[in-house]
N, C-alpha and C positions, 0 to 999 in steps of 0.2 A: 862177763865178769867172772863166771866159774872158769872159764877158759883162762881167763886174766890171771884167777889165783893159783890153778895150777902149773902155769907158765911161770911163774918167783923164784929167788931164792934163798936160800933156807939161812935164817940169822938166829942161834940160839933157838932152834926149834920153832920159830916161828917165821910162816910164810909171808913173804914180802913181795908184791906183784912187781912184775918187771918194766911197769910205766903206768904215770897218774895222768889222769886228762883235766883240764881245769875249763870250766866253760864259764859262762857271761851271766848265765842263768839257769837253772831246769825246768823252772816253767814260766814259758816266754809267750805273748801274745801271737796267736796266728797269725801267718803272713809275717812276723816281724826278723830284723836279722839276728843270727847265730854264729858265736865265734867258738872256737876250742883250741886248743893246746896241747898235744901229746908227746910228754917227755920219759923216756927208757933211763933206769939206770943204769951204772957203770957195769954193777956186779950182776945185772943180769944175765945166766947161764945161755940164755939161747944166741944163736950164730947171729954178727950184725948184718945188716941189709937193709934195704930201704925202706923209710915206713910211708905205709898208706893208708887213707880214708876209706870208712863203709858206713851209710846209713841206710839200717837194714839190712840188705843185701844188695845194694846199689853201692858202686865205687864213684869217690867222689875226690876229686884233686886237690891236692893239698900245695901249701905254700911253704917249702921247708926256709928255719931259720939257721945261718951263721953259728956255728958251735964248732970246739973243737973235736967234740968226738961223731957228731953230725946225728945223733939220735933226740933231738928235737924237731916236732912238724905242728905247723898251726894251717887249721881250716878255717874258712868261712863260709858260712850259708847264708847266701843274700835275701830267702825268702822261705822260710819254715813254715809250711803247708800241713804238716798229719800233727794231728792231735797229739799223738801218742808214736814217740819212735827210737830205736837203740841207734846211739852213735859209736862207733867203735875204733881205735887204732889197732893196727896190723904190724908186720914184716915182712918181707918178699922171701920167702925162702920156699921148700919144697917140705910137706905144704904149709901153706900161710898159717902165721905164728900169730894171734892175736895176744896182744899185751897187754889194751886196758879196753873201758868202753865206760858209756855213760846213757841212762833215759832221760831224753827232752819232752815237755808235754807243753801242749798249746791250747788256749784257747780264748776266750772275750771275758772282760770284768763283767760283773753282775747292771743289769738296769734299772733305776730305779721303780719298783713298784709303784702301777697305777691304778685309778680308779682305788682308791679305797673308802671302804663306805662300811658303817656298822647301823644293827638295828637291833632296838631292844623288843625282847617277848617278854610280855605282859603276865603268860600266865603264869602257873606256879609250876616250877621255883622262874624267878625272873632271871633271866639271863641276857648279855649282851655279844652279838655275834657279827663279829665284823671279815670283813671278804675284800679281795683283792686281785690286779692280773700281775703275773711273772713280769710279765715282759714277753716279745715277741721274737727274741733273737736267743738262739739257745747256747749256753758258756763254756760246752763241752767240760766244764771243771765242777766238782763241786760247788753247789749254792748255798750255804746256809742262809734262812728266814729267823727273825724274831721278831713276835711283835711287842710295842711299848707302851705304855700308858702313864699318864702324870696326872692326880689329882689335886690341882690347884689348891682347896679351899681344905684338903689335909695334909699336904706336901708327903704325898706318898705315891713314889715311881714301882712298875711292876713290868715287867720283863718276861716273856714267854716265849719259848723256844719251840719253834713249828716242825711239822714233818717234811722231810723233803718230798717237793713235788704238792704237796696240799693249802692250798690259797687262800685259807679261810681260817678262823679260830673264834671259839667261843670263852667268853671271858666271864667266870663264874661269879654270883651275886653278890659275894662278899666281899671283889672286889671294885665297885662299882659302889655311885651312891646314885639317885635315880634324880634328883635336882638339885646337883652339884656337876660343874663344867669338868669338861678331861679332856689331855692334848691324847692325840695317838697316834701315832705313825708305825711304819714296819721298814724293817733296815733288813739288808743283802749284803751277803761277804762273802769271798772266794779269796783263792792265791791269788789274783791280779787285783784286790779291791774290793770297795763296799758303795754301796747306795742306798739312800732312807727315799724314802716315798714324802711327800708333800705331806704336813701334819692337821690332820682335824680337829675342829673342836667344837665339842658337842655337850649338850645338856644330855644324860640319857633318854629321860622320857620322853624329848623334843628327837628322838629317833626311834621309838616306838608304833608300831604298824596297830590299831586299835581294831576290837573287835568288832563287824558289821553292827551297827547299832541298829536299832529297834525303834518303826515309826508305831505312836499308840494311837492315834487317830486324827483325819483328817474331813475338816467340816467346812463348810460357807463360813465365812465373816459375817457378820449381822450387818443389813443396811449399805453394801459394799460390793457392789456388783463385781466380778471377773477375779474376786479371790478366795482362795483357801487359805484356813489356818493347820499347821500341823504342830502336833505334841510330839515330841520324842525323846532318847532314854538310849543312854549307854547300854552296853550287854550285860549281866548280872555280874558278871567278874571284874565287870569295873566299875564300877557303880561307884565305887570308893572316889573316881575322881571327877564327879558328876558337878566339881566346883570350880574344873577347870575350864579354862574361856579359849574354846576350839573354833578351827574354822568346818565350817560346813557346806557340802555342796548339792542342792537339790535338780534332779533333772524329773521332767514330768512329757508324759504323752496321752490324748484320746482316747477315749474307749474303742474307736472304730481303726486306732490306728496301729501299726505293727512297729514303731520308730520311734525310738525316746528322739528327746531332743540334742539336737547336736552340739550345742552347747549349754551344758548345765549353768546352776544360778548357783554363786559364790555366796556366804554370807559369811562375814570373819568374826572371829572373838563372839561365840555364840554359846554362853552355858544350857546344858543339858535338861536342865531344871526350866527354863525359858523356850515356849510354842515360836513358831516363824512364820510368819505369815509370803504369801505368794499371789502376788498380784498381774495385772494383765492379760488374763487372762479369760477367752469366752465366755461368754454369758450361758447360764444353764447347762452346761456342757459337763460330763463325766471326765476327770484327770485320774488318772494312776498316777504314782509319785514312791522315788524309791532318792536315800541319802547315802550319804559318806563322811566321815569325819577324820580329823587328822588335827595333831600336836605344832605349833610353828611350821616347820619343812619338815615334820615327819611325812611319812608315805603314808598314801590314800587308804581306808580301810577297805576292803569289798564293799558294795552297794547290798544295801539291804532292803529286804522281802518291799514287797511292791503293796501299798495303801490306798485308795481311792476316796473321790468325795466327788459332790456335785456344786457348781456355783450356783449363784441365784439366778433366776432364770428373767428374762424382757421378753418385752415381744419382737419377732421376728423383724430382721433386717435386711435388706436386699431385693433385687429381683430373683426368678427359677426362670430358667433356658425350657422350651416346651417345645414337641415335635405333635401335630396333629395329625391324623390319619382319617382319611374321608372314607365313606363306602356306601352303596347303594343303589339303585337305579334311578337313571335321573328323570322316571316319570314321576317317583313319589315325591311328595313335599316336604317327608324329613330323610332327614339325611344320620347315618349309623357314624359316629364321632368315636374313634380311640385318642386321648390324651395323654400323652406321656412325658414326663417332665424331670429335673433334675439339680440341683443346689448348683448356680454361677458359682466363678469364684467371688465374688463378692456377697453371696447368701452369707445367713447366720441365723439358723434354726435358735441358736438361743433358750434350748428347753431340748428337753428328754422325750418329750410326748409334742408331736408335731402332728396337726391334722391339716386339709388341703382342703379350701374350697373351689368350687366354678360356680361361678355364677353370672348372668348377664346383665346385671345390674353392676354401675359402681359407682362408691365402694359395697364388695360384695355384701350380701345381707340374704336373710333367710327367705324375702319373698321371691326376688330370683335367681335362689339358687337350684342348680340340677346335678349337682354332685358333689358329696364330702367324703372325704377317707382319711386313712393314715395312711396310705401307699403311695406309690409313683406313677401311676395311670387312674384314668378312668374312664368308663364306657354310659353313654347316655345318647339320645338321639335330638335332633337340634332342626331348626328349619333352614329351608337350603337359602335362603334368601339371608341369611343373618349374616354379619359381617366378621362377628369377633365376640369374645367370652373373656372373663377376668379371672384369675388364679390367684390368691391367696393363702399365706402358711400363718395358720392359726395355734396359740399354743394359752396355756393358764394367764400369761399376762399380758394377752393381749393379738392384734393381727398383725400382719405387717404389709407394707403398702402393696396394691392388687398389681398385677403385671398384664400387661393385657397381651390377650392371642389371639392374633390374625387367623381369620378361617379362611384359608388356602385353596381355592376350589381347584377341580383336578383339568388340567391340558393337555389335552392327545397333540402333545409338542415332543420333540425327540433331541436331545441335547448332548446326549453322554454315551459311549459307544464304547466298548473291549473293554469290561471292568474283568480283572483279576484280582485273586488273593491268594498271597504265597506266603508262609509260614518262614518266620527269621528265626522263630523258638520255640517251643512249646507253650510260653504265653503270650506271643508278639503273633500280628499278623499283618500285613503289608497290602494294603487294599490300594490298587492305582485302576487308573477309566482315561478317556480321552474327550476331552472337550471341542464338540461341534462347532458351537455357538457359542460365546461367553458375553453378546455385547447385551443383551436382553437377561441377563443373570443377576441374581440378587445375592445368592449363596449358593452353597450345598448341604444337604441331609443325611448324612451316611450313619443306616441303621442296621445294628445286628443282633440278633438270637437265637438261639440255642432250636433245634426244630424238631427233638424228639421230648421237646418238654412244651406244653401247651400255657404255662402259668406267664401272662400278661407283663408279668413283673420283672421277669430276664428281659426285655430288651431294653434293649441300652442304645444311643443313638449320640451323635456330635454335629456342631455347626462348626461348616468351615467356610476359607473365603470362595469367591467364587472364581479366580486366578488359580486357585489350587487344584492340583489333580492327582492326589495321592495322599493318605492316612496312614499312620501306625497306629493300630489300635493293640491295646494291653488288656488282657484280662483273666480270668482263672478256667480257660477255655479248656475242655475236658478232652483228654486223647481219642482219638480212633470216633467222633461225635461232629456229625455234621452240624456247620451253625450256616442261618441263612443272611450275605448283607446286601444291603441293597442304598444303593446310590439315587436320589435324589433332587431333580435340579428347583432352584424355585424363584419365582419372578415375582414382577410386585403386584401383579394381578392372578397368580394361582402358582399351581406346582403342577409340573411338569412328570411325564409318564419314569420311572427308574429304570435303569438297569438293576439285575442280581444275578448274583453267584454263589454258590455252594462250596464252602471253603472246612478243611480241618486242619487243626495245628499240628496234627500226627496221623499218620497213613499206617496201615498195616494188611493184610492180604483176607478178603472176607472172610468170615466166620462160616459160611457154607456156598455152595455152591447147585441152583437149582437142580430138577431131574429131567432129562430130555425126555424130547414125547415125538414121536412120528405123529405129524397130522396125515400127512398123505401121501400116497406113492403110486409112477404111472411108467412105465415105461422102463427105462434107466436112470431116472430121477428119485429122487425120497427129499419130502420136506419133514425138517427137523425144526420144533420148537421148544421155547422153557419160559416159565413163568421170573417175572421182575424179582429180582432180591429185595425180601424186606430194609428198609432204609435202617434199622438198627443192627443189620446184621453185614453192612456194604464194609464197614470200617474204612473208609477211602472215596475216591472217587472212582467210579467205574469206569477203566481206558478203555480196555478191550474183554471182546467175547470172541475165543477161540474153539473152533470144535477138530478134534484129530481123530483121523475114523484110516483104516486100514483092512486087510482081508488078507487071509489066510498068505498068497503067494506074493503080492503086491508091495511098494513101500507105505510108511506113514504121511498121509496125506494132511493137510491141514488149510482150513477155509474161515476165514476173517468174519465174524459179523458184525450187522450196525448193532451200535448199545444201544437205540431207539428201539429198531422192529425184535431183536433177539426171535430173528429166526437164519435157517440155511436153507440152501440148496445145495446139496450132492448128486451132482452129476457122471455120467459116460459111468455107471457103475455094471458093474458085470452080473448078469444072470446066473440063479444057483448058487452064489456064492457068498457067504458069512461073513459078513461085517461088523468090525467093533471099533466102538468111536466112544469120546468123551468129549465132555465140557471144560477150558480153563479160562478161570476168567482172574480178571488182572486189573489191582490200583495201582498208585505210585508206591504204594506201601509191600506190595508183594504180590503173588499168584497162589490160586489155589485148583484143584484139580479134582473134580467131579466124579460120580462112581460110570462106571462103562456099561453101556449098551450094548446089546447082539441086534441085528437085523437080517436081512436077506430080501433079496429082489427075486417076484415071482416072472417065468415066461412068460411072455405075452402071445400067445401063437396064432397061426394065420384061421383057423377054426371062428373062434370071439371072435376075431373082427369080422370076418362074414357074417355071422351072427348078428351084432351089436348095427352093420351097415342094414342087414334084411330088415330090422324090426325099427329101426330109424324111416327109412324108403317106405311100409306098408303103414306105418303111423302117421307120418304124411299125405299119403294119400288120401288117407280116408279121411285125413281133416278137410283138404280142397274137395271131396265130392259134398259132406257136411257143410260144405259154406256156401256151395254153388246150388245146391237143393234147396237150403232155408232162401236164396235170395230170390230165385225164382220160382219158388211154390204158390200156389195159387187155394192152397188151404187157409185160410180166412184167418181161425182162433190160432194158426202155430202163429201167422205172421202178425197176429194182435198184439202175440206177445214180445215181439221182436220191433215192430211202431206200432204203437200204440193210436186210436183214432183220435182224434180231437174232437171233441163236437162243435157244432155250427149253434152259437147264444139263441138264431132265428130261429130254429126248428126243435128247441129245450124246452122242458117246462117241469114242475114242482109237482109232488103229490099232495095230497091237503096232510095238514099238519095231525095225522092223527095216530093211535096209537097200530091199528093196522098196518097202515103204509110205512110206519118206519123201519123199513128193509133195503136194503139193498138189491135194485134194479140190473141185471146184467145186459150186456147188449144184444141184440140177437144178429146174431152173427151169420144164420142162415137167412135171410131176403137179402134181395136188391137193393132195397131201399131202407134208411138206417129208420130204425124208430128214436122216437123222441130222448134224447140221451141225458140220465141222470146221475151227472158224472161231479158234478159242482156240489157246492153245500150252502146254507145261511149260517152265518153267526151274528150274532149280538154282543154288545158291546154297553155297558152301563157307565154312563158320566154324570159324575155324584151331583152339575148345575151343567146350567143352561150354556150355548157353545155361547160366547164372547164374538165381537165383530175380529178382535187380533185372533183370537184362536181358530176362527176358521179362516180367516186369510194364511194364517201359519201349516192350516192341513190342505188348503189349497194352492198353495204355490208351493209346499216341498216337494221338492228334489229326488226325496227318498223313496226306497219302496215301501210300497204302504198294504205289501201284500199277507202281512202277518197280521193285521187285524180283522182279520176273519177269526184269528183267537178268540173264544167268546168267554165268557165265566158262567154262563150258563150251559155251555156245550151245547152240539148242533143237532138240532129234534130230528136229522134227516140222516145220519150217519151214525148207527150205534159205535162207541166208543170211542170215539171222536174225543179230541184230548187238543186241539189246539191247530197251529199253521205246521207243527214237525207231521202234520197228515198226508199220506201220498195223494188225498185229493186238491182238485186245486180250486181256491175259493172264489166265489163269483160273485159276490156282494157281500156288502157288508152294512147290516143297519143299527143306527145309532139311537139308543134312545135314550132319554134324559133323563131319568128312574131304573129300578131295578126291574129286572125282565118280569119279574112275578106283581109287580103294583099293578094297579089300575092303569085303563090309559092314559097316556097326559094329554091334556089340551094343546102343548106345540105338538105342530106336524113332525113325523119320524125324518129323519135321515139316513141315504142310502149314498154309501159309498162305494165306487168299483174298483174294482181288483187290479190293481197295476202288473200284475205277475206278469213276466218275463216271456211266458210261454205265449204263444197266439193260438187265440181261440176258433180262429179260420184258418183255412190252406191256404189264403191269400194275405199280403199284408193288409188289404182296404179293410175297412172296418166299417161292417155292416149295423151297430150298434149306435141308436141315436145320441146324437152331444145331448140334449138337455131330455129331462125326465121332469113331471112331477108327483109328485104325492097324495094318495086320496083320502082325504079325512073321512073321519065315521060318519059323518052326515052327508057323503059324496060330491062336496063342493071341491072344487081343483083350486090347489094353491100352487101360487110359484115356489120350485125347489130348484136348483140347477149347484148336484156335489158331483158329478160326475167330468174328470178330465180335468186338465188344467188350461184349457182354451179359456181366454179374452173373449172370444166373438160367440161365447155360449148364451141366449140372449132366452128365457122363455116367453111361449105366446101366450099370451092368454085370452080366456075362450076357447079353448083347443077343446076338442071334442076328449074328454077322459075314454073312451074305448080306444079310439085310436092310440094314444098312448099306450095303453098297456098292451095293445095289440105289438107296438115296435121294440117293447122288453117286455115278451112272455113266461121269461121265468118271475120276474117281482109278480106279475098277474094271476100267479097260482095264489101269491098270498094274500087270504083273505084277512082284511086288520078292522076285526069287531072286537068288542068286549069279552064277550065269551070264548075268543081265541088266544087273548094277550091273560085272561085269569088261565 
């Protein structure tokens, strides 16, 4: 255009451009068409020539019109693309003469504003702030905003002019009545057009966002099992409108639980001044409880500060799910009970304070009970023959009905095979097993705890079907902390042997790593051991034990161990030469690497071993001349001591009972001929009545040996120190009398019982030793005795000449049985 007005000509001093362009429009819709018109004057100074087209710097073909002087050209543009562009006519001459020119601008009418929404602030000063979107297509053109507002019930319009670019405007308090209606819309204008937005119409305070209210307390209902009442209370700043009838929304959760409810409770048109009551709700149970309030379809306040209260409490409802745990040896006749147990889903503790009985009486009751607590297990011992026990949850109002638990006795049955547990998360873990048998199955038990914690009360355990063979178990399972589970199987006659596994929810590489220790070394070998990593210090499960050892010229060598034995063998190692090795040992969580060792392998040279062969060869021999001397020496006492003699019962006999003779008799080892051998003892034996016809049929037909009642309680007058049958002598009779050894004599005849012992008292098996014997009373009449052996055909004579008898058992014959020898 400055090009244009320098190109004119001069009329009365004033410059006249040498051609006008006339277009359709200057600011036209993108994309829409474009017409222009460029006409030269007559008396323009510059040379004629053809005129042409330029948009921008782009040549664009023109459609000339019919004239007589031919300086008229019209263009069309079929489709006006740039926002912003110069259109220009020209002349063809040397160089191009431009004449006139003109700016085209493009772009889209405005859209109308959406979403528009206002919200009154309560505090002070109150104000009314309403917000809006553009629109999502951009107008390349200037936009003007304003927004509008009509207050019906004073016929007063207000008009506010926005900033461009900013969506939103706050409408000051004075213009605004707070329960009085207003229409409001917001309207868009540019060069191509306007558009208003959809008009609202709002109460203000029924758009009003109120402050978090305030619960003041929340209590049982009187007489009204499973509800609370609560009190509540605007925030002090509005208290002023504590007369208005709001909607209110209460949501409530458990004291045990971390999850409001997911759907809160509505109560509408609820003044502030008026409690609410909440029904439905558990029996005895602790609620938190937090509200919200709002105007018609104003917006929700924030929820406010969390309240609590407890309901009335019943007595307990439901059954408890119970795992028992057997243990013991199954000689004894009670049996060591762990009970473990756990709210079904159909429980309802119903109270705050829950205690648990066992008892095997039902319904339970205090005479047979054997355990109460507040916990979730308990431990007592129980007899192995008992069937079942009753579990009861007891609280202030009352019991709730007993559950009864099967006592499971244990079967060395085997059911379930390859149990694993693998970690989905840090709280999940994935317990799967394989099922042997399943037609003999009633369920499964899969129990787990924590194993560096001893307290009874972490395990936790689940029933499942018996079809199933795999658990997700959930819990607050602690990183890098072994837990132990174990699987289960259980029939309807006992339970069955488990599987278990040692599982963590998180692995990481141990906390230390033992210290190797050479136990021994022989040749070109060295054994290498280390003691087990404390289970608190494993963080993982232990895969492998590596040990890497090397020497001064050689590479680094490395040998696998079992994680059981945690030891090595290093082999083909070289003599003289310095060895250094370490430990690394390795979970699924990481590796860690031990501090290093020095060793060395000493020669072993041909010297020592001649040595170590000479003094092997001469120690030997002189054990075989030592064996073949003692076996064939004909020294009497070495070989007494190596067999011993037995003596012959026929050729023994007693010294008299007196304080002299109670010595010990040796054999005499130098004659031919043995002297009479006093190698036997007496004991006595005191039975408090008289033997019974069953009691002595019962010590004569046992079975057993009967060689330890030579035990006396008086001990043996013949053997100083003599302390019982642990005596290396060996006892030859045994007499029974029916009072204490020190009473007077009794009237029945003594009893003499013989020695069953093992050993034979001859070199031969015959037994020189007569079947029947009997007794001499103090007055020397013979009476029938026959306690000796357990022969049937034991038959006594009677009339038997008494010498001969004692002649045929000469050791009873030493003993004289008068008064003066029994005091």
């Amino acid at each position: 255009m400055l090009v244009a007005s320098v190109n004119g000509a001069r009329n009365e001093d004033v410059i006249q451009p040498c051609a006008t362009i006339q277009t359709s429009d200057s600011v036209v819709p993108l994309g829409s068409r474009v017409t222009a018109t460029c006409v030269i004057r007559d008396d323009c100074p510059l040379a004629t020539g053809h005129i042409e087209w330029r948009l921008g710097d782009r040549f664009i073909p023109s459609s000339p019109v019919s004239s007589e002087s031919g300086r008229v050209s019209v263009v069309v543009i079929p489709s006006f693309n740039h926002t912003r562009e110069f259109l220009t006519c020209c002349l063809q001459a040397s160089p191009v003469q431009v004449v006139g020119g003109v700016e085209i601008r493009a772009g889209y009418p405005p859209e109308p504003p959406q979403n528009l929404s206002c919200q009154t602030n309560l505090t002070t000063p109150n104000t009314l702030t309403c917000c809006w979107d553009s629109g999502q297509q951009e107008t390349y053109l200037l936009t003007k905003y304003t927004l509008h507002t009509e207050i019906w019930d004073m016929n007063k319009n207000y008009t506010y002019k926005l900033q461009t670019g900013v969506p939103h405007y706050t409408v000051p308090r004075s213009d605004f009545v707070l329960f009085s209606e207003m229409k409001i819309y917001v309207k868009a204008v540019n060069e191509l057009g306007e558009a208003s937005s959809v008009p609202i119409v709002l109460e203000p305070v029924s758009a009003a966002k109120f402050d978090p209210p305030k619960i003041l307390e929340v209590e049982a209902v009187p007489k009204k099992y499973g509800c609370l009442k609560l009190r509540w209370s605007l925030s002090q700043h509005q208290a002023w409108m504590s007369n208005l009838l709001l909607n209110l929304e209460v949501r409530l959760k458990t004291a045990d639980s971390n999850q409001w409810s997911e759907q809160p409770i509505l109560m509408s048109r609820v003044k502030p001044t008026r409690s609410v009551d909440q029904c439905r709700l558990l029996h005895g149970t602790r609620y938190f409880s937090q509200i919200r309030v709002r105007y018609k379809q104003s917006p929700w306040s924030e929820w406010s500060s969390s309240q609590s209260g407890v309901t009335l409490e019943s007595a307990p409802t439901g059954h408890l799910d119970s795992w028992m745990r057997l243990s013991g040896d199954h000689t004894h006749k009670q049996l060591n009970v762990h009970l473990f147990w756990k709210p079904s889903k159909q429980f309802r503790a119903n109270s705050q304070n829950v205690s648990y009985i066992v008892s095997v009486q039902k319904p339970p009751g205090e005479k047979g009970k054997v355990c109460s607590t507040m916990g979730n297990y308990c431990t007592f011992q129980f007899p192995r023959k008992a069937k079942k026990v009753y579990l009861s949850a007891v609280n202030a109002a009352g019991k709730s009905s007993p559950t009864e638990v099967r006592i499971y006795q244990p079967k060395a049955r085997v059911v379930i095979s390859d149990i694993t547990a693998v970690p989905r998360d840090d709280q999940t873990l994935l317990i799967q097993w394989k099922n042997v048998d399943t037609s003999s199955l009633t369920d499964h038990l899969v129990e787990w705890r924590p194993l560096l914690k001893t307290d009874l009360s972490l395990t936790q355990f689940e029933i499942i079907d018996r079809n199933q063979s795999s658990l997700l178990i959930t819990g607050s399972f602690e990183p890098y902390k072994p837990y132990r589970i174990s699987v289960y199987p259980r029939f309807k006659d006992g339970i069955g042997l488990p599987q278990t596994v040692n599982a963590y929810s998180r692995q990481k590489a141990p906390s230390m790593v033992p210290k190797i220790r050479i136990k021994k070394t022989w040749q070109s070998h060295i054994e290498l051991t280390w003691d087990e990593i404390p289970l608190d210090q494993r963080n993982g499960v232990i895969q492998s034990y590596k040990v890497f050892y090397w020497d001064e010229k050689g590479p680094i060598n490395v040998v696998n161990a079992d994680t059981e034995e945690r030891r090595v063998v290093l082999k083909n190692l070289n003599a003289l030469s310095l060895y250094e090795a370490f430990l690394m040992v390795s979970t699924f969580g990481g590796s860690l690497n031990g501090s290093t060792i020095h060793f060395e392998i000493e020669p072993f040279d041909a010297v020592t071993v001649v040595m170590i062969v000479t003094a092997s060869g001469v120690g030997l021999s002189l054990m075989i001349i030592f064996i073949v001397m003692t076996c064939f020496s004909n020294h009497k006492r070495l070989k007494g001591h190596f067999w011993p003699v037995v003596p012959d019962p026929a050729n023994s006999s007693i010294k008299r009972w007196t304080s002299e003779s109670s010595q010990e008799t040796h054999l005499a080892w130098d004659r031919d001929e043995p002297n009479p051998i006093y190698l036997s003892h007496l004991s006595f034996l005191d039975l408090p009545m008289k033997l019974g016809k069953q009691e002595d049929d019962l010590w004569l037909n046992s079975a057993e040996d009967t060689s330890d009642l030579g035990e006396s309680i008086c001990g043996s007058p013949f053997i100083p120190g003599y302390s019982g049958s642990n005596s290396d002598s060996v006892p030859y009779a045994t007499v029974i009398f029916s009072g204490p050894c020190s009473s007077p004599p009794p009237k029945e005849p003594h009893v003499y019982l013989r020695s069953e012992s093992t050993q034979p008292l001859l070199e031969t098996e015959e037994s020189f030793s007569p079947k029947c014997y009997q007794n001499m009373a103090t007055d020397g009449m013979p009476r029938e005795q026959c306690f000796f052996g357990p022969s049937h055909d034991c038959v006594a004579e009677e009339g038997a000449d008494p010498a001969i008898l004692w002649d045929d058992f000469p050791f009873l014959r030493a003993l004289a049985m008068n008064d003066t020898q029994n005091d």
